[in-house]
DOFILO-22561 format. One record per atom (N, C-alpha, C): residue number from 1; atom name; x, y, z; residue in one letter. Coordinates in pm, whole numbers, padded with zeros to 5 digits. Atoms other than C-alpha are relative to their C-alpha. Layout:
N
<guza nr="NUM" atom="CA" X="X" Y="Y" Z="Z" rest="a"/>
...
***
This chain:
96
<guza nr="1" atom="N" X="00102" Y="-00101" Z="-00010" rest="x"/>
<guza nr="1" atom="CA" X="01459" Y="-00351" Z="00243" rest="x"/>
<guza nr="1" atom="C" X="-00134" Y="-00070" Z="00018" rest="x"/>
<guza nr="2" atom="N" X="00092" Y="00061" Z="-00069" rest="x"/>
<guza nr="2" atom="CA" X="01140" Y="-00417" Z="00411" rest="x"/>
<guza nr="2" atom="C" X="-00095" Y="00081" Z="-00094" rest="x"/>
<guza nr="3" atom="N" X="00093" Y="-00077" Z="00064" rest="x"/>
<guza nr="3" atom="CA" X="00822" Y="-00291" Z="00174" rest="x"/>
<guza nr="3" atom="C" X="-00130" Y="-00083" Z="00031" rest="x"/>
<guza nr="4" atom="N" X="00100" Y="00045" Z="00035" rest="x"/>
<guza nr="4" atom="CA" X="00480" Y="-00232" Z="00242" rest="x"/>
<guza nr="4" atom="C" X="-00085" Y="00063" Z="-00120" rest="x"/>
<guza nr="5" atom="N" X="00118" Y="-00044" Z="00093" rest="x"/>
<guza nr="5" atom="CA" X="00194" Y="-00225" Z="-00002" rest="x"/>
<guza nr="5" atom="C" X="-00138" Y="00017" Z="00036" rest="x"/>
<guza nr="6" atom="N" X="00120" Y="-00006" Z="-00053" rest="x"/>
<guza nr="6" atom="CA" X="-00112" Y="-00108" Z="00129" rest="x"/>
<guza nr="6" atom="C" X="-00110" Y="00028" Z="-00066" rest="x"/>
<guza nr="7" atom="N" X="00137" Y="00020" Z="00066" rest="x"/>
<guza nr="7" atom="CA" X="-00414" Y="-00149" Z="-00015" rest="x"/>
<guza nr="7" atom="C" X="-00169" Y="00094" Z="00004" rest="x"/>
<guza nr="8" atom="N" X="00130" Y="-00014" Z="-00027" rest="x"/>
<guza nr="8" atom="CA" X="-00767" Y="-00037" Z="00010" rest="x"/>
<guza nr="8" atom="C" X="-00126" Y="00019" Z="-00118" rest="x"/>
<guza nr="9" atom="N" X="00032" Y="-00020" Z="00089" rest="x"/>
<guza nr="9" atom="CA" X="-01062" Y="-00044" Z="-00163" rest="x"/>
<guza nr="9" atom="C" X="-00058" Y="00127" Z="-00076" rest="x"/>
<guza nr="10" atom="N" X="00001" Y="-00137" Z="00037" rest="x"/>
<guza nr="10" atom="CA" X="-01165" Y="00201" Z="-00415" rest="x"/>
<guza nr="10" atom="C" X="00128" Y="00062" Z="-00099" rest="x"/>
<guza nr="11" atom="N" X="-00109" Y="00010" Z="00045" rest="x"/>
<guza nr="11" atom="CA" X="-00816" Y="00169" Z="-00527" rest="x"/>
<guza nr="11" atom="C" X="-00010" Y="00029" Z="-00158" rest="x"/>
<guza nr="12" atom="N" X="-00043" Y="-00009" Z="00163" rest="x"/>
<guza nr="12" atom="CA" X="-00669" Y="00239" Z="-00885" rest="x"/>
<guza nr="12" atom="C" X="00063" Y="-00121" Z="-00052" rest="x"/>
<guza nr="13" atom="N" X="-00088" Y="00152" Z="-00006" rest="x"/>
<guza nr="13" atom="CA" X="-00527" Y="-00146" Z="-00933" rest="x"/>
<guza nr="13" atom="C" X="00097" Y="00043" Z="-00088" rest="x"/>
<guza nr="14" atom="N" X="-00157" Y="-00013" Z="00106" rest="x"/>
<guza nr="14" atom="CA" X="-00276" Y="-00021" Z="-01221" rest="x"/>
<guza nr="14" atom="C" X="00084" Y="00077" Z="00085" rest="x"/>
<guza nr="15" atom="N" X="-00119" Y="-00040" Z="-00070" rest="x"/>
<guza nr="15" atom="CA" X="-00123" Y="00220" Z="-00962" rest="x"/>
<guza nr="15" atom="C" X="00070" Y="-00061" Z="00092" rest="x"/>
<guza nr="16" atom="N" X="-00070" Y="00102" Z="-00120" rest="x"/>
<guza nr="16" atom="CA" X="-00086" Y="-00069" Z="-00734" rest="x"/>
<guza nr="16" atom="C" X="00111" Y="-00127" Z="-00082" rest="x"/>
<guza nr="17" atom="N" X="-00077" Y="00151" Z="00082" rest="x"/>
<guza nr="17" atom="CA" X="00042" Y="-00361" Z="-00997" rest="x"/>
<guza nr="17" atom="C" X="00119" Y="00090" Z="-00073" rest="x"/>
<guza nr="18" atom="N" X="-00093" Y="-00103" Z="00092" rest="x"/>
<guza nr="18" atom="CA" X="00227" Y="-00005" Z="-01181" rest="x"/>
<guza nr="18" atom="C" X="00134" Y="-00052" Z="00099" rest="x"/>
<guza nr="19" atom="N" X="-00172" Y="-00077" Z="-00081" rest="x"/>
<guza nr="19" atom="CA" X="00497" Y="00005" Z="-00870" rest="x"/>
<guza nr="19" atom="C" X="00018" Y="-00156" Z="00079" rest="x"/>
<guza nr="20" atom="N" X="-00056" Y="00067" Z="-00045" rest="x"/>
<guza nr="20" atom="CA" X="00455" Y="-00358" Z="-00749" rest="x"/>
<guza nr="20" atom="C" X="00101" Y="-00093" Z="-00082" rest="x"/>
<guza nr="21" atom="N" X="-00056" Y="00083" Z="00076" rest="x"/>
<guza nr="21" atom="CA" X="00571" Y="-00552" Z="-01040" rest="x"/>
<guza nr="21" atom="C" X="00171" Y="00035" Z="00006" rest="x"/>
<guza nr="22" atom="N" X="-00118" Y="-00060" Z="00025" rest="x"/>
<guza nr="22" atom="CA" X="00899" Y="-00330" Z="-01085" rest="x"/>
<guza nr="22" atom="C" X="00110" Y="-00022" Z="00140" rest="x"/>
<guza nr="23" atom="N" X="-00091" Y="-00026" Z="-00111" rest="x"/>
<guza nr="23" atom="CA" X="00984" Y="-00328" Z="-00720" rest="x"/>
<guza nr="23" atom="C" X="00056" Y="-00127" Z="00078" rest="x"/>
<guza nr="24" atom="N" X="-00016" Y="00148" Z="-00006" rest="x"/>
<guza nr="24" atom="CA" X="00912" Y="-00714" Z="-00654" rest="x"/>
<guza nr="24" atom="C" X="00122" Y="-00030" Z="-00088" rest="x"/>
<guza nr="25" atom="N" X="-00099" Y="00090" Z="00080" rest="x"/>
<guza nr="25" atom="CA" X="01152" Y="-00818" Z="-00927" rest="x"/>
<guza nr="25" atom="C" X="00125" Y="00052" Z="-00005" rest="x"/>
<guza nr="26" atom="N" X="-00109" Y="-00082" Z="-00018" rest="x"/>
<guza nr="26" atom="CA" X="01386" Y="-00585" Z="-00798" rest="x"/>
<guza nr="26" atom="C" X="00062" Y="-00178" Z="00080" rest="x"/>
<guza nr="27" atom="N" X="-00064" Y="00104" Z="-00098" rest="x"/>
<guza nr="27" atom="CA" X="01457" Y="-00891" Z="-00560" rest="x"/>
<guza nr="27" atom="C" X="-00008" Y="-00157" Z="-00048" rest="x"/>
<guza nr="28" atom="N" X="00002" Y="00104" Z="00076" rest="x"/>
<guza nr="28" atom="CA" X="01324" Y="-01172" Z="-00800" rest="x"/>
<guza nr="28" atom="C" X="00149" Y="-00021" Z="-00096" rest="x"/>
<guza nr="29" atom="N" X="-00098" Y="00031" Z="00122" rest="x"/>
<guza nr="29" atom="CA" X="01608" Y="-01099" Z="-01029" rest="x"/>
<guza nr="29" atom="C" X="00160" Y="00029" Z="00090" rest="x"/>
<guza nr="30" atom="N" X="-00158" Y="-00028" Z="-00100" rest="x"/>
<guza nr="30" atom="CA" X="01871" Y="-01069" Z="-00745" rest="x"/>
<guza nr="30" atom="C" X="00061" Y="00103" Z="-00038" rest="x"/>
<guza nr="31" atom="N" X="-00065" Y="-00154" Z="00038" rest="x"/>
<guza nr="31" atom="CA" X="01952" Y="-00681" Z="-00819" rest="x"/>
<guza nr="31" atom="C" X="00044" Y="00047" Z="00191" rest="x"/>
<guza nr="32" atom="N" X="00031" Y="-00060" Z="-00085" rest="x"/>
<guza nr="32" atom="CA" X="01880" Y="-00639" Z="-00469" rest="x"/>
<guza nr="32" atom="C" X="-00107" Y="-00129" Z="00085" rest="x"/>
<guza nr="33" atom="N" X="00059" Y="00062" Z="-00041" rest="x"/>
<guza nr="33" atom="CA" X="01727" Y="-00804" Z="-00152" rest="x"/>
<guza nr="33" atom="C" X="-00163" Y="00101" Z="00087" rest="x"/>
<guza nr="34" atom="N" X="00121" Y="-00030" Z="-00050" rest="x"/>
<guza nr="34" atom="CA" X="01372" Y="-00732" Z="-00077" rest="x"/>
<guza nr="34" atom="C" X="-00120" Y="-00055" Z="00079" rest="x"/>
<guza nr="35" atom="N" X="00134" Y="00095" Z="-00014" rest="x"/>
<guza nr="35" atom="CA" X="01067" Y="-00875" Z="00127" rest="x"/>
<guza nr="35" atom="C" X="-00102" Y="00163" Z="-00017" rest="x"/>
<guza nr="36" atom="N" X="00114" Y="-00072" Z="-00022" rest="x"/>
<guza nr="36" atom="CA" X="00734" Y="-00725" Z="00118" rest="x"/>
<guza nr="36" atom="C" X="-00138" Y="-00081" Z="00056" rest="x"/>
<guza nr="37" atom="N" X="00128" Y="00020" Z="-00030" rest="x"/>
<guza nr="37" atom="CA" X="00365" Y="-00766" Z="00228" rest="x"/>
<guza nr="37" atom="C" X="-00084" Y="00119" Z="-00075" rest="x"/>
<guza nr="38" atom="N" X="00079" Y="-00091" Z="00071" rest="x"/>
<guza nr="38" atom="CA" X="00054" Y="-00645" Z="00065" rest="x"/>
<guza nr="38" atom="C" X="-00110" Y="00022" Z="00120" rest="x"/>
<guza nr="39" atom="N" X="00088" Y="-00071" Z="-00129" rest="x"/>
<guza nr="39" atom="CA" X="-00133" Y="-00441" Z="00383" rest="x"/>
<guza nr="39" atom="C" X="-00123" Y="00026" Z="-00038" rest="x"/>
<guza nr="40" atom="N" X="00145" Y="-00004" Z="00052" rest="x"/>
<guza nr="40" atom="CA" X="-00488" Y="-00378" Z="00388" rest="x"/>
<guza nr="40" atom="C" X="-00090" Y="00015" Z="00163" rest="x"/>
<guza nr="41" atom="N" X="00104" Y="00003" Z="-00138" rest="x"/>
<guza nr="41" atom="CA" X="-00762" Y="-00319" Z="00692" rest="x"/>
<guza nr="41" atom="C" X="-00101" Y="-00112" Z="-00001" rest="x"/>
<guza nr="42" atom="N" X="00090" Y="00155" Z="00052" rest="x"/>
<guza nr="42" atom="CA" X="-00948" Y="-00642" Z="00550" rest="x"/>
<guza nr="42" atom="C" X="00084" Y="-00098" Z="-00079" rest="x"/>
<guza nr="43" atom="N" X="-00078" Y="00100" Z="00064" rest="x"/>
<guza nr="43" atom="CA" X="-00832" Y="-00968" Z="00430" rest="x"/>
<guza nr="43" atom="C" X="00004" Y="00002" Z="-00118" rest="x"/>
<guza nr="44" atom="N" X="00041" Y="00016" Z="00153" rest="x"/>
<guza nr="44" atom="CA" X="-00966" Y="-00908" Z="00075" rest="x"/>
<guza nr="44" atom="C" X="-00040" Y="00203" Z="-00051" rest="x"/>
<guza nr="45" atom="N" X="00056" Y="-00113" Z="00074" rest="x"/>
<guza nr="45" atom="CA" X="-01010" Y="-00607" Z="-00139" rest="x"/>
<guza nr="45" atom="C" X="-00020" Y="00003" Z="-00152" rest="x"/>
<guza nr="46" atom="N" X="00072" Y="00039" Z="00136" rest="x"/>
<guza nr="46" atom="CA" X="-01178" Y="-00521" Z="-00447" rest="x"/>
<guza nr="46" atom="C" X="00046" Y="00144" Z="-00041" rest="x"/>
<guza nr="47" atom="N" X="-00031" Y="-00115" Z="00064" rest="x"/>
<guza nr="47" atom="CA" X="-01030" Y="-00267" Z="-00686" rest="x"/>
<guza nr="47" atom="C" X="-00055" Y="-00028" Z="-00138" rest="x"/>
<guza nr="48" atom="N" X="00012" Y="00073" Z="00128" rest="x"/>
<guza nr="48" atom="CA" X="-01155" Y="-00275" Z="-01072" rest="x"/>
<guza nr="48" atom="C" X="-00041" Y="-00112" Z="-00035" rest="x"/>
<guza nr="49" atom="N" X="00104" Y="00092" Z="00001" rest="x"/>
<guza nr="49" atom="CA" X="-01385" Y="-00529" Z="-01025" rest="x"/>
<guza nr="49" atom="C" X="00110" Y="-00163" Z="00010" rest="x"/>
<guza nr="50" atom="N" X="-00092" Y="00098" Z="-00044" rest="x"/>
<guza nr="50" atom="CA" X="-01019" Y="-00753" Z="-00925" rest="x"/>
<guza nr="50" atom="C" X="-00006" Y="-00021" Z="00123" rest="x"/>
<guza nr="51" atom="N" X="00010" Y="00035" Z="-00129" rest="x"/>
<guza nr="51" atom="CA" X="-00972" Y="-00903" Z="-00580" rest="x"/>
<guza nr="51" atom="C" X="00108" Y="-00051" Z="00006" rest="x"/>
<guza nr="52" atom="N" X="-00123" Y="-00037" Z="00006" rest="x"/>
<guza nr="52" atom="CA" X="-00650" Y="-00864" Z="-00406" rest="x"/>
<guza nr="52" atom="C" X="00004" Y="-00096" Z="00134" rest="x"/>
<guza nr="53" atom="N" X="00036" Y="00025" Z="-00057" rest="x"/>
<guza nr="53" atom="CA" X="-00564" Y="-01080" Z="-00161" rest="x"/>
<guza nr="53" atom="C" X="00092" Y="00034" Z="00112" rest="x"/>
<guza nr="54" atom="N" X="-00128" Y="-00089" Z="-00107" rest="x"/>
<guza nr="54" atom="CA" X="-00385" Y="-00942" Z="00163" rest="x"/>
<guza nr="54" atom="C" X="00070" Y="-00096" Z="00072" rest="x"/>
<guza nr="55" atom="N" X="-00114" Y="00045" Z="-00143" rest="x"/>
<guza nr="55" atom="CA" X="-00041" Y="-01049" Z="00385" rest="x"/>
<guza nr="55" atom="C" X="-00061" Y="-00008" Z="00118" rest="x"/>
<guza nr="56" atom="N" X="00020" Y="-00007" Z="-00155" rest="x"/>
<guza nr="56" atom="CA" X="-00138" Y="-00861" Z="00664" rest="x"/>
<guza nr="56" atom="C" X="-00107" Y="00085" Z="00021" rest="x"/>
<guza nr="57" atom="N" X="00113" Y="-00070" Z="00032" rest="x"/>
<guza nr="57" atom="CA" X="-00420" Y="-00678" Z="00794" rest="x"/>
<guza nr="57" atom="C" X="00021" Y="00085" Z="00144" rest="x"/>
<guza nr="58" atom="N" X="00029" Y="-00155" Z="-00070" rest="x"/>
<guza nr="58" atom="CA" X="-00397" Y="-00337" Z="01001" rest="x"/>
<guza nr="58" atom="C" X="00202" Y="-00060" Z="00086" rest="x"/>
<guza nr="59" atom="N" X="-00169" Y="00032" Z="-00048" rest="x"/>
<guza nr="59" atom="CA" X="00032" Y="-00434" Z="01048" rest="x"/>
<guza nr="59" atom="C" X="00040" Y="00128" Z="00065" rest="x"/>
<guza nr="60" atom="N" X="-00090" Y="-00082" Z="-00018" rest="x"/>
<guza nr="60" atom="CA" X="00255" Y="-00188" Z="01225" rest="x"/>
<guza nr="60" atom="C" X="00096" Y="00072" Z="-00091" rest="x"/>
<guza nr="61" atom="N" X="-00109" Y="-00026" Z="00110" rest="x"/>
<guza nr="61" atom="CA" X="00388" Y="00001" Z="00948" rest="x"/>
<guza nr="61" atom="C" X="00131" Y="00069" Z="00024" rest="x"/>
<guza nr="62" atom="N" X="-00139" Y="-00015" Z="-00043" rest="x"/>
<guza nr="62" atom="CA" X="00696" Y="00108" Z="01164" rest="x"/>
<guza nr="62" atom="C" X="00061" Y="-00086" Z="-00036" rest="x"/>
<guza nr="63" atom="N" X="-00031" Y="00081" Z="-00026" rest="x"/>
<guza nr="63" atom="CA" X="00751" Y="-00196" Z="01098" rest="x"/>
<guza nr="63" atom="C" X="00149" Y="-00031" Z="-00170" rest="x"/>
<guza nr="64" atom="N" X="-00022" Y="-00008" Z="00143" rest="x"/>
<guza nr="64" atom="CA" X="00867" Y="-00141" Z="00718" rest="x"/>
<guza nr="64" atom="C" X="00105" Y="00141" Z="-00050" rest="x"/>
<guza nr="65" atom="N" X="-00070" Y="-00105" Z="00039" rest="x"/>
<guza nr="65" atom="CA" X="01134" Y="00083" Z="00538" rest="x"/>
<guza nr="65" atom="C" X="-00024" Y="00111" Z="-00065" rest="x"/>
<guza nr="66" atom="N" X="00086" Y="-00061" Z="00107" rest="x"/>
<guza nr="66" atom="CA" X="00921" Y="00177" Z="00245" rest="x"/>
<guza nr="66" atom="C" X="-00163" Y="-00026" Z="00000" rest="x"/>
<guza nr="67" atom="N" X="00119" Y="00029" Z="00000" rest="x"/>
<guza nr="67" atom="CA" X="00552" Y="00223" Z="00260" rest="x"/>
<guza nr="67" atom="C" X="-00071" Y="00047" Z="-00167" rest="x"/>
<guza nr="68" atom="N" X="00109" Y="00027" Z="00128" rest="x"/>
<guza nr="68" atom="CA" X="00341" Y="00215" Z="-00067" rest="x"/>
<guza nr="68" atom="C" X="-00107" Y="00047" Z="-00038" rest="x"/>
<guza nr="69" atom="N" X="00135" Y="-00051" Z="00006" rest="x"/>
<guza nr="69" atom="CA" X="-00005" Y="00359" Z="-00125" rest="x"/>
<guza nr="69" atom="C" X="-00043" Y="00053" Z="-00140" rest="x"/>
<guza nr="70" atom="N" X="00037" Y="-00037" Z="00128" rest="x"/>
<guza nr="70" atom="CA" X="-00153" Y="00336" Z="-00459" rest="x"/>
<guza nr="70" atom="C" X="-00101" Y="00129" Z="-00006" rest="x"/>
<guza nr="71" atom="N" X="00083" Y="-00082" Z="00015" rest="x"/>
<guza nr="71" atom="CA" X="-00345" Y="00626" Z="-00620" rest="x"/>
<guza nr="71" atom="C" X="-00106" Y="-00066" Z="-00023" rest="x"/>
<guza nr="72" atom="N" X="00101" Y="00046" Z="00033" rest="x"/>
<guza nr="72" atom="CA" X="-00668" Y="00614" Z="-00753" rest="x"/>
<guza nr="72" atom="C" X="-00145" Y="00156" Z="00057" rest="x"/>
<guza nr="73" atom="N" X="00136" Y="-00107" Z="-00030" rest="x"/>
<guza nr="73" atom="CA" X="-01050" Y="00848" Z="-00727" rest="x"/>
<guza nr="73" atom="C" X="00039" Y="-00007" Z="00132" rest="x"/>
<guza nr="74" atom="N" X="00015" Y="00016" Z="-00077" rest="x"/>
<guza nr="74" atom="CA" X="-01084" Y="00687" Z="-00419" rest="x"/>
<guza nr="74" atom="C" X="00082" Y="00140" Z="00138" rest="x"/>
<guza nr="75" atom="N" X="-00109" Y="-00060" Z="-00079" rest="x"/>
<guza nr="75" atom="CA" X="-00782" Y="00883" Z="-00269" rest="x"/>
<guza nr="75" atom="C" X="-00086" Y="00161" Z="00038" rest="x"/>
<guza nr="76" atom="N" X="00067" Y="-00151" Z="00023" rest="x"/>
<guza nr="76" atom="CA" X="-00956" Y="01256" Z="-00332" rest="x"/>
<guza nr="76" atom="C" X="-00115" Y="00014" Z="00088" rest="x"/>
<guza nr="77" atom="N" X="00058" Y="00011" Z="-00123" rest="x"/>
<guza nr="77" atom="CA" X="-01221" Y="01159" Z="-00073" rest="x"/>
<guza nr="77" atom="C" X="00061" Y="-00007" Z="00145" rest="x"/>
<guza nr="78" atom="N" X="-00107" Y="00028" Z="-00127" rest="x"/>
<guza nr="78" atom="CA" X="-00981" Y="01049" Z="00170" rest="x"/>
<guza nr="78" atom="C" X="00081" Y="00146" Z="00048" rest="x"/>
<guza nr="79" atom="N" X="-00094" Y="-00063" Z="-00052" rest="x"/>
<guza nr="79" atom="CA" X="-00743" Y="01311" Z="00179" rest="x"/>
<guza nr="79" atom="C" X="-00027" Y="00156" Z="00106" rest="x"/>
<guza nr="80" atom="N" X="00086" Y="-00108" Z="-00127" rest="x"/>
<guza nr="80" atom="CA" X="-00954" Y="01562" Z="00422" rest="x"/>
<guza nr="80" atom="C" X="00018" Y="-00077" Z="00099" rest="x"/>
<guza nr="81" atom="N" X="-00009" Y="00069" Z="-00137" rest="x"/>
<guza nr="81" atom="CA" X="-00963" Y="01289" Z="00654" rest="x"/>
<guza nr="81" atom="C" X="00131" Y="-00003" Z="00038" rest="x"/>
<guza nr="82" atom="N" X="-00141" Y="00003" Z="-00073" rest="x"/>
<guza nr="82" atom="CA" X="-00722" Y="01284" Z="00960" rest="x"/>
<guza nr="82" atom="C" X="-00001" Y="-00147" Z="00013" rest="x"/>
<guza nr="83" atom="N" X="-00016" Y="00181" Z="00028" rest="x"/>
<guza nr="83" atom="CA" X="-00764" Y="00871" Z="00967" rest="x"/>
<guza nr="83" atom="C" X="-00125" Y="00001" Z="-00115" rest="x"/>
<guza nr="84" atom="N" X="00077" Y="00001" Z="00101" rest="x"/>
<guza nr="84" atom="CA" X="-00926" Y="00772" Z="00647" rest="x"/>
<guza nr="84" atom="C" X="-00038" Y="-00113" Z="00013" rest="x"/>
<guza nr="85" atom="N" X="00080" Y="00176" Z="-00059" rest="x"/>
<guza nr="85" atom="CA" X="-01157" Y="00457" Z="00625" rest="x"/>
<guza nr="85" atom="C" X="00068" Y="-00065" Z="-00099" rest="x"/>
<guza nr="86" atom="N" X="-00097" Y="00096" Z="00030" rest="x"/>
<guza nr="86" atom="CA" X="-00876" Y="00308" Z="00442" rest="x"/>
<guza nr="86" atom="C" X="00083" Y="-00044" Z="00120" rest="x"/>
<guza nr="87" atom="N" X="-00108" Y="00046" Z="-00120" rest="x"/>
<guza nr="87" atom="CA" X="-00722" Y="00308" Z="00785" rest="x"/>
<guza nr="87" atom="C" X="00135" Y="00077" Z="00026" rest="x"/>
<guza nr="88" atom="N" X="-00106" Y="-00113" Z="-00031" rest="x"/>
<guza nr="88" atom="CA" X="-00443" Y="00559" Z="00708" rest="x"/>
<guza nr="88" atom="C" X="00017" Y="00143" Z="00042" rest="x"/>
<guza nr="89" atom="N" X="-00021" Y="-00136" Z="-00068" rest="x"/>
<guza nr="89" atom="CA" X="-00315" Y="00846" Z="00934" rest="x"/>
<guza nr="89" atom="C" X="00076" Y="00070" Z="-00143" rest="x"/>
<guza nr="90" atom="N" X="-00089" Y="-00121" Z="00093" rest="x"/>
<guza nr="90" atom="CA" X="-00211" Y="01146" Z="00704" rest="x"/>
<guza nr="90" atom="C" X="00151" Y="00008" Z="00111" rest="x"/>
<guza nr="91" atom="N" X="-00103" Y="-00030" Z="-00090" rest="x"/>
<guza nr="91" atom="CA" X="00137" Y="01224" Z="00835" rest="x"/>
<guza nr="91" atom="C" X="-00009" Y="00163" Z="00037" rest="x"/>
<guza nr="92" atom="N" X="00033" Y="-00130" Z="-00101" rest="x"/>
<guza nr="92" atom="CA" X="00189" Y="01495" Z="01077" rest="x"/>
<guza nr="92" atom="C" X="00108" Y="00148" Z="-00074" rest="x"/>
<guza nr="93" atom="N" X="-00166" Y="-00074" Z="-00002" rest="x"/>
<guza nr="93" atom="CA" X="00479" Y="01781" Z="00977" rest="x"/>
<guza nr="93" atom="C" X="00050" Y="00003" Z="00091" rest="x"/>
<guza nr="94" atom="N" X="-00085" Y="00013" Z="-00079" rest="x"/>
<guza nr="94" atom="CA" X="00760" Y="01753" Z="01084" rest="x"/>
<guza nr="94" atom="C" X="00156" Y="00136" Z="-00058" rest="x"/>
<guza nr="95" atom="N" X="-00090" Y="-00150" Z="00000" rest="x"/>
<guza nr="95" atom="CA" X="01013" Y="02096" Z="01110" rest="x"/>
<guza nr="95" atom="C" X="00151" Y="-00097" Z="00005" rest="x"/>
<guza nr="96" atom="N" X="-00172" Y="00052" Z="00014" rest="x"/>
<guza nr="96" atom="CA" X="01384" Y="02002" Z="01021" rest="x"/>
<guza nr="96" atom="C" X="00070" Y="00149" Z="00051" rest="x"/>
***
């Protein structure tokens, strides 16, 4: 399984370290094989006065099985926007 973690700042850092620690050691402890990258629209971000430092920066997230996106305030601004200046498209609906 391919996982990204995408980043931005503004971020909640415990919702990001909440779901990476658990999901990383999914593959540290050989339960399961995993890679990941930690995504981001900049090389560096600042959440909680921490600094995060990024894989990749504006990746193809087709590229990935599972995508990631911590909460946080930040988010509640964003989510009006159709691209948010975190860089993420809202997804579209899709009719089954």
């Amino acid at each position: 399984m391919n996982v990204a973690f995408c980043i931005y700042e503004g971020m909640t850092a415990l919702d990001f370290v909440g779901a990476y620690d658990p999901i990383t050691r999914l593959d540290r402890m050989e339960f399961m094989s995993i890679s990941w990258d930690i995504c981001a629209q900049t090389e560096t971000v600042s959440a909680n006065r921490l600094e995060f430092t990024v894989d990749r920066v504006e990746p193809d997230l087709g590229d990935y099985d599972l995508i990631f996106i911590p909460g946080g305030y930040a988010t509640r601004d964003l989510r009006h926007e159709r691209r948010s200046s975190s860089g993420f498209e809202q997804p579209q609906a899709v009719r089954i």
